[in-house]
C-alpha positions as CSV (number, residue, x, y, z in Angstrom):
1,X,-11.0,2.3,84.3
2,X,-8.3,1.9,81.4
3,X,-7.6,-1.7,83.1
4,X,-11.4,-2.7,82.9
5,X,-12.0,-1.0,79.3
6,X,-8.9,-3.3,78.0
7,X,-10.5,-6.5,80.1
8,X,-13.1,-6.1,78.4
9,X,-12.4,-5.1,74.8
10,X,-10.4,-8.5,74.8
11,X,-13.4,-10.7,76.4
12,X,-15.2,-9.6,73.2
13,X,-12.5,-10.2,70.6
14,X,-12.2,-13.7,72.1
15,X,-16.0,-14.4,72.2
16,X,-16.1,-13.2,68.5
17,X,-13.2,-16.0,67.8
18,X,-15.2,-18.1,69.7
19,X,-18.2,-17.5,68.0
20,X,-16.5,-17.5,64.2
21,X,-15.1,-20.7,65.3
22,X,-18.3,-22.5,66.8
23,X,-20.2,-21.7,63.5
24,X,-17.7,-23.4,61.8
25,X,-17.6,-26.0,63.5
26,X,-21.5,-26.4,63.4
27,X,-21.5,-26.5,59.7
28,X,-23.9,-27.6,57.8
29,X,-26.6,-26.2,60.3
30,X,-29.3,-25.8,57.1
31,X,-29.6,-27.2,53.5
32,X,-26.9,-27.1,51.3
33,X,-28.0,-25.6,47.8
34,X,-26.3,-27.6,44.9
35,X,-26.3,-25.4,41.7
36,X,-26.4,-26.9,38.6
37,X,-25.8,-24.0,36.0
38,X,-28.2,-25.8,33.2
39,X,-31.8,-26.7,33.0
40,X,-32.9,-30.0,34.3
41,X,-33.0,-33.0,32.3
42,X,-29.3,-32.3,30.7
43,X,-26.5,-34.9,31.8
44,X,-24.8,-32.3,34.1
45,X,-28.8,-32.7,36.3
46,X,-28.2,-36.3,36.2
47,X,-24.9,-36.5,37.8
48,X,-26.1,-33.6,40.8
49,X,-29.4,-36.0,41.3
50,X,-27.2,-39.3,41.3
51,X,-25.0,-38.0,44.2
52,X,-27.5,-36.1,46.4
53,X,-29.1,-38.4,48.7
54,X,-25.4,-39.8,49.6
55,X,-24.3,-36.7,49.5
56,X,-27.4,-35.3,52.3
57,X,-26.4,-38.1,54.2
58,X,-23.0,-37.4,54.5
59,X,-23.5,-34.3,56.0
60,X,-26.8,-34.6,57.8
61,X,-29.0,-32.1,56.0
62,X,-30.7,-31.9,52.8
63,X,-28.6,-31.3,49.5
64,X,-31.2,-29.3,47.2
65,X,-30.4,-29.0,43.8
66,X,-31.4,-26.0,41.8
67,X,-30.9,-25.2,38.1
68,X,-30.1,-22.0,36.2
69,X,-29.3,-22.3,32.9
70,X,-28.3,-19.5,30.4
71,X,-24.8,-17.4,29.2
72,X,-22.8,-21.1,28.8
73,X,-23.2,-21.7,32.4
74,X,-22.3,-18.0,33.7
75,X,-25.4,-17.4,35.2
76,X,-25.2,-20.3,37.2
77,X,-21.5,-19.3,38.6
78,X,-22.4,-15.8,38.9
79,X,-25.2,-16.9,41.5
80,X,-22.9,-19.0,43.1
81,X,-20.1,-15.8,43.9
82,X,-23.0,-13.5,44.5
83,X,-23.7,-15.5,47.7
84,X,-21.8,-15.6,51.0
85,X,-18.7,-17.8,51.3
86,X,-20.4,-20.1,53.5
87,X,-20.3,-23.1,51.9
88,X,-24.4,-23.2,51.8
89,X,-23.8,-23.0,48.2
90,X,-21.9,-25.4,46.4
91,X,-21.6,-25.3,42.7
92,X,-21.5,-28.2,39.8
93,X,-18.8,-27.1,37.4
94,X,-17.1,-27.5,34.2
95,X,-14.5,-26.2,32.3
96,X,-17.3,-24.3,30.1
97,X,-18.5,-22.1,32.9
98,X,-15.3,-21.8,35.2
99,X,-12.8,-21.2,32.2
100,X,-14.4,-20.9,29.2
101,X,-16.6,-18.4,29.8
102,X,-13.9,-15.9,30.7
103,X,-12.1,-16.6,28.0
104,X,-14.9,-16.0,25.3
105,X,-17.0,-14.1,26.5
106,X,-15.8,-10.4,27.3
107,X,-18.9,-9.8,29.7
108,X,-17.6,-12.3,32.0
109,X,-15.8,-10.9,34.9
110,X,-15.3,-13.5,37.2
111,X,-12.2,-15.5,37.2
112,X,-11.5,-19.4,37.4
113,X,-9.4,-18.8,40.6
114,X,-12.8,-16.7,42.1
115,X,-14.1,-20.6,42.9
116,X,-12.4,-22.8,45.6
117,X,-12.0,-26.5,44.0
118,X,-13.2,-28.9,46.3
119,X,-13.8,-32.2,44.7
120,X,-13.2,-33.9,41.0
121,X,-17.0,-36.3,40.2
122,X,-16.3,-37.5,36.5
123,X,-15.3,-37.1,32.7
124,X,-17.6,-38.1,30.5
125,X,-16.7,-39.1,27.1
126,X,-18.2,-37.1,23.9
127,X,-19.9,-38.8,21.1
128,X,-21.2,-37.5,17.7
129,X,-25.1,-37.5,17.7
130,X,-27.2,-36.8,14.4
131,X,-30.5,-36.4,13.3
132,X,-32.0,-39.4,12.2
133,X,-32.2,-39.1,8.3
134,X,-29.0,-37.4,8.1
135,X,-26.7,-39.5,5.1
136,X,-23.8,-40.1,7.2
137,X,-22.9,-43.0,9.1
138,X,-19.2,-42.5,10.7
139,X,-17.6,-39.4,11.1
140,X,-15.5,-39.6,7.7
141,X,-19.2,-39.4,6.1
142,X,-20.2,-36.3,8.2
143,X,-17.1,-34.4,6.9
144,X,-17.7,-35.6,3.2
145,X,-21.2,-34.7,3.5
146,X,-20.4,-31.3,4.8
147,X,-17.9,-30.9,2.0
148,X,-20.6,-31.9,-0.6
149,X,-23.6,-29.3,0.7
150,X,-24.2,-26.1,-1.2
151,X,-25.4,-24.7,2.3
152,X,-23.6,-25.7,5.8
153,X,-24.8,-28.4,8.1
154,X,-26.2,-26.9,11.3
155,X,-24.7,-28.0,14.7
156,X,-25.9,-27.2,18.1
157,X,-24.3,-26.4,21.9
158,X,-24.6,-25.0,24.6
159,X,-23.6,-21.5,23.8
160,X,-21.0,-19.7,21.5
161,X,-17.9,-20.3,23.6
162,X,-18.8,-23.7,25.5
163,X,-16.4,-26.5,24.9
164,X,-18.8,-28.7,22.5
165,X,-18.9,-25.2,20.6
166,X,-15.3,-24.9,20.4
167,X,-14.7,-28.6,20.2
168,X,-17.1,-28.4,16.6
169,X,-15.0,-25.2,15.3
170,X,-12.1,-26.9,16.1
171,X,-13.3,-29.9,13.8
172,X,-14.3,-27.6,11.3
173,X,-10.7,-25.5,11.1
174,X,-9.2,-28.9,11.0
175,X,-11.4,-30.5,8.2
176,X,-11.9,-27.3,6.4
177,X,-15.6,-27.7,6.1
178,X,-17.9,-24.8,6.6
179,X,-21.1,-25.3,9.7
180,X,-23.5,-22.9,10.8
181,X,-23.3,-22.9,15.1
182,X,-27.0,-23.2,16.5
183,X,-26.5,-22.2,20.6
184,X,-28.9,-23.8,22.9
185,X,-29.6,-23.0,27.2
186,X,-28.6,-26.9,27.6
187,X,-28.0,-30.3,26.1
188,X,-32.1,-31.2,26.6
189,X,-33.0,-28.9,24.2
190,X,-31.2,-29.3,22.1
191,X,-31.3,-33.0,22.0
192,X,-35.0,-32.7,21.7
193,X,-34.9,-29.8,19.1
194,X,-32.3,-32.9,17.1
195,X,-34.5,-35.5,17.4
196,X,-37.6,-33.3,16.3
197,X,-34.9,-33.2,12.5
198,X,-34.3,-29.3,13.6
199,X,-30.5,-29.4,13.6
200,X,-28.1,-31.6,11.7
201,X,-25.5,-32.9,14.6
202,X,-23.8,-32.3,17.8
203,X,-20.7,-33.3,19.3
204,X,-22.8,-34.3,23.6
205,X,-21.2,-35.8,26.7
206,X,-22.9,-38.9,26.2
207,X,-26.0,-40.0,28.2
208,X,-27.8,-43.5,28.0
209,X,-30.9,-42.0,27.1
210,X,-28.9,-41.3,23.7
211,X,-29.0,-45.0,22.7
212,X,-32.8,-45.1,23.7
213,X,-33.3,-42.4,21.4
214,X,-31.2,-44.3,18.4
215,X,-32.9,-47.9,19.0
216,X,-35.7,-45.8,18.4
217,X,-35.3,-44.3,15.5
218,X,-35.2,-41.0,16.5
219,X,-31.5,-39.9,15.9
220,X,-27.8,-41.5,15.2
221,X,-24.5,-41.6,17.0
222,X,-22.0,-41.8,14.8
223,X,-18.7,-41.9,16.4
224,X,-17.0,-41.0,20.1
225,X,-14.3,-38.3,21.1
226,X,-12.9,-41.1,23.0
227,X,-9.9,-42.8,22.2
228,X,-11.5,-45.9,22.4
229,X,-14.9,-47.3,21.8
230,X,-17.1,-47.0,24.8
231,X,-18.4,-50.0,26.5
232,X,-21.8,-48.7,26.3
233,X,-21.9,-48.0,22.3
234,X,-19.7,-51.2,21.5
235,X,-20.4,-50.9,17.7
236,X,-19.9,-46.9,17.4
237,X,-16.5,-46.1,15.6
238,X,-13.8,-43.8,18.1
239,X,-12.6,-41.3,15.7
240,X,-9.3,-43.2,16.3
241,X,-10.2,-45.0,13.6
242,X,-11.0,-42.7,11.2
243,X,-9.7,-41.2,8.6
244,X,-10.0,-37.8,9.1
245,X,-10.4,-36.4,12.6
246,X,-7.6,-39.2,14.1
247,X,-6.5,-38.5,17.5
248,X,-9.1,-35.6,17.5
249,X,-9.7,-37.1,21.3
250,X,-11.7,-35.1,23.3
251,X,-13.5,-35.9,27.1
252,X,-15.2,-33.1,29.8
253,X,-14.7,-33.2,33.9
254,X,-17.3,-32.8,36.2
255,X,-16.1,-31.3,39.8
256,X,-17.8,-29.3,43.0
257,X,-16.6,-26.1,44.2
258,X,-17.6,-23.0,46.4
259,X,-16.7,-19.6,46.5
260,X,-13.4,-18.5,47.5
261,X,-13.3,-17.7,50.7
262,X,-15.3,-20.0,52.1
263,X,-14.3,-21.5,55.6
264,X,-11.7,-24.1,55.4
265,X,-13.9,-26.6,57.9
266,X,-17.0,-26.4,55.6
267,X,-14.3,-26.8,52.4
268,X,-13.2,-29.9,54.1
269,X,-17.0,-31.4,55.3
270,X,-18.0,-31.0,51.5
271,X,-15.1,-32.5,50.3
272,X,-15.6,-35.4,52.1
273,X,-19.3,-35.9,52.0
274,X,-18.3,-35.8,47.7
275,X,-16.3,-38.3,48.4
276,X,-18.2,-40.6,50.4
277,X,-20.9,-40.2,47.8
278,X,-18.8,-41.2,45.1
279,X,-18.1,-44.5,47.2
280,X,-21.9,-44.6,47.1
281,X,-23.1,-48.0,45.0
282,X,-26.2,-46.6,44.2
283,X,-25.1,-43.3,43.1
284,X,-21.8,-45.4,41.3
285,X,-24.1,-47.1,39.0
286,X,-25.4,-44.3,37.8
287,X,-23.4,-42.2,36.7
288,X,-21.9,-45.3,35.3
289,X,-24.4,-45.6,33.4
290,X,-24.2,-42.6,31.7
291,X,-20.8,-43.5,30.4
292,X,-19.2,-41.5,33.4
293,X,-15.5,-41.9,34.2
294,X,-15.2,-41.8,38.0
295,X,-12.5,-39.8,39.4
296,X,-9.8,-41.6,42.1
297,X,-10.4,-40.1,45.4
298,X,-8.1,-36.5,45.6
299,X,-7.1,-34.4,48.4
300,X,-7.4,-31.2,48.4
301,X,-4.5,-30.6,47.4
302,X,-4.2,-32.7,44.3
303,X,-7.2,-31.2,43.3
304,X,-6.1,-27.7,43.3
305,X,-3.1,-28.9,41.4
306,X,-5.7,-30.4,38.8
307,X,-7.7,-27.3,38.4
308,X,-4.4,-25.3,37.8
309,X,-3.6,-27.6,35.4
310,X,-6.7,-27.2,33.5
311,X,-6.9,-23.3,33.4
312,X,-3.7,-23.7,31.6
313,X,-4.5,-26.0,29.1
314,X,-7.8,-24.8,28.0
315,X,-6.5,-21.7,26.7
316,X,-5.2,-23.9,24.1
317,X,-8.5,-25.1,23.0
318,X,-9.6,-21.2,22.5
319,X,-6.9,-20.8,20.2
320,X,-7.1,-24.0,18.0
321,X,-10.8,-23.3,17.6
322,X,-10.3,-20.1,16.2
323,X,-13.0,-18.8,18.3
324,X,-13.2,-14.7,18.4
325,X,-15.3,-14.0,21.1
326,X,-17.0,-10.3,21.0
C-alpha cells in the first residue's frame, strides 16, 4: 500500500513539473498586454505603437498596448506587479516610474528591483519648449527672463518627482531663479495646455510633432539637454553652448520589463521578440524620427548590469534637485 501511495505521490510531482514546464514552453499562448504608464498621444505611446506589430510578430500573438496614466507613472507599474508573473504583462518603463517614484514619493512601495529588466528601446534627448510669445529665444534668455519677473515663470511635467520635474529644479537651484512647478498626467497635455499660452516652458523628450507645432507658430524650442545639437533641430542651441546652464546635459532611456518572478523562458521570448523589433525598419524609422537614440542589442545580462547602474545614479539627481518629497 505504502509502495503504491509513494508511486504515486511521485507520478504527480513529476506531472506537475511536467505541466509547469509545458506552459512554459508554450508561451505566449494569448495576447501580451504592453503597458504604457501615460495617456496616449505622449512620446512614451509612440515608441510602444512603433514596436508593436514587429513585436506581435515576433512572438506570434497580438501585443495590445494599454495606457494608464497618473502618480508619475506609478499607477501604471503598480498594475503591472499587481498581475501574475507570467510575462502576459510587459511594462514600458523609465527611470520616472521605476526609480523616481520611490524615491519621491513616500506612498510608493514598490521597489526598482520588484521589475525584471528585459530589454533597453531608446534615450531620447530633452529639449527646452516654450510658449509661443514668451521673450526668450536661447536658454541664457529664459534664465534672464526668469531673473527679471516680479512673479515666477510657470513650468510643467509630468508630476512632482518625474525627472523633467527634477531636471527643472535642478536648473533652477543651479541658476538661482525662482519657477512655479505646474504637474500634468503626461507630456500631451501638457504640450497642448503650452501651446493654448497656459504655461510658460518645459524641459520634453523631444517628439517631431514639436517642430510642427513651432513652424506653426504655436510654441518655441529654445535649446536641447543634449550635448550636441540634434540632427532634427539643426539650428536649436545645445546648452553646451551657453552661458549659463553649460554641461547641464541631460537624456531619458526607454526599456521593457515584467514582474519579478516571471518565468525565465517567457523573460527570454520577450527579450528577443524586443530585439527583433528593434531590427525592424519600419518600426527603426520611427522612433528615429522622434529623435530616439536606439540602444545596441544587450543580453540579459548586460542589461541588468545597466539597470543597476541606473538605480544608483539617479539618487544623485534627487539630491541635486533639492527635491523634498512629502
Amino acid at each position: 500500500m505504502k509502495k503504491n501511495l509513494m508511486i504515486a505521490a511521485v507520478l504527480l510531482l513529476t506531472g506537475l513539473g511536467v505541466g509547469a514546464h509545458a506552459q512554459a514552453q508554450d508561451y505566449p499562448a494569448r495576447p501580451v498586454s504592453l503597458l504604457v504608464p501615460y495617456p496616449a498621444g505622449a512620446a512614451s505611446d509612440i515608441t510602444a505603437r512603433a514596436v508593436q506589430a514587429p513585436m506581435s510578430q515576433s512572438l506570434g500573438v497580438q501585443v495590445v498596448v494599454e495606457n494608464l496614466g497618473g502618480a508619475n507613472g506609478a499607477l501604471g507599474a503598480n498594475r503591472v506587479l499587481n498581475a501574475k508573473a507570467d510575462g502576459y504583462t510587459l511594462f514600458q518603463g523609465s527611470p520616472n516610474e521605476l526609480i523616481l517614484a520611490g524615491l519621491t514619493n513616500k506612498s510608493v512601495t514598490y521597489k526598482p528591483d520588484d521589475f525584471q529588466f528585459v530589454a533597453p528601446v531608446a534615450t531620447s534627448p530633452y529639449v527646452v519648449v516654450t510658449r509661443a510669445d514668451l521673450g526668450a529665444a536661447n536658454v541664457d534668455e529664459l534664465v534672464a527672463l526668469a531673473r527679471q519677473r516680479s512673479v515666477p515663470l510657470t513650468y510643467g511635467s509630468g508630476g512632482a518627482g518625474s525627472m523633467i520635474h527634477l531636471i527643472t529644479a535642478a536648473l533652477a537651484e543651479r541658476t538661482g531663479v525662482a519657477l512655479t512647478h505646474i504637474p500634468y498626467r503626461g507630456g500631451a497635455p501638457l504640450i497642448t495646455d503650452m501651446a493654448g499660452g497656459q504655461i510658460d516652458f518645459a524641459i520634453m523628450p523631444y517628439q517631431a510633432n514639436y517642430e510642427d507645432l513651432r513652424r506653426e507658430g504655436r510654441l518655441k524650442i529654445i535649446g536641447t539637454l543634449n550635448r550636441e545639437r540634434l540632427a532634427a533641430l539643426p539650428d536649436v542651441p545645445s546648452v553646451q553652448e551657453s552661458a549659463t546652464l553649460k554641461d547641464f546635459n541631460y537624456t531619458i532611456w526607454t526599456a521593457y520589463l515584467v514582474k519579478k518572478g516571471t518565468p525565465a523562458a517567457a523573460v527570454q521570448k520577450l527579450h528577443t521578440a524586443i530585439q527583433a523589433s528593434l531590427r525592424d525598419p519600419a518600426a527603426r524609422k520611427t522612433l528615429e524620427a522622434q529623435g530616439k537614440i536606439l540602444f545596441a542589442p544587450q543580453t540579459l545580462a548586460e542589461g541588468d548590469a545597466f539597470y543597476t547602474e541606473q538605480i544608483a545614479g539617479l539618487a544623485d539627481l534627487v539630491q541635486r534637485s533639492g527635491f523634498r518629497g512629502d
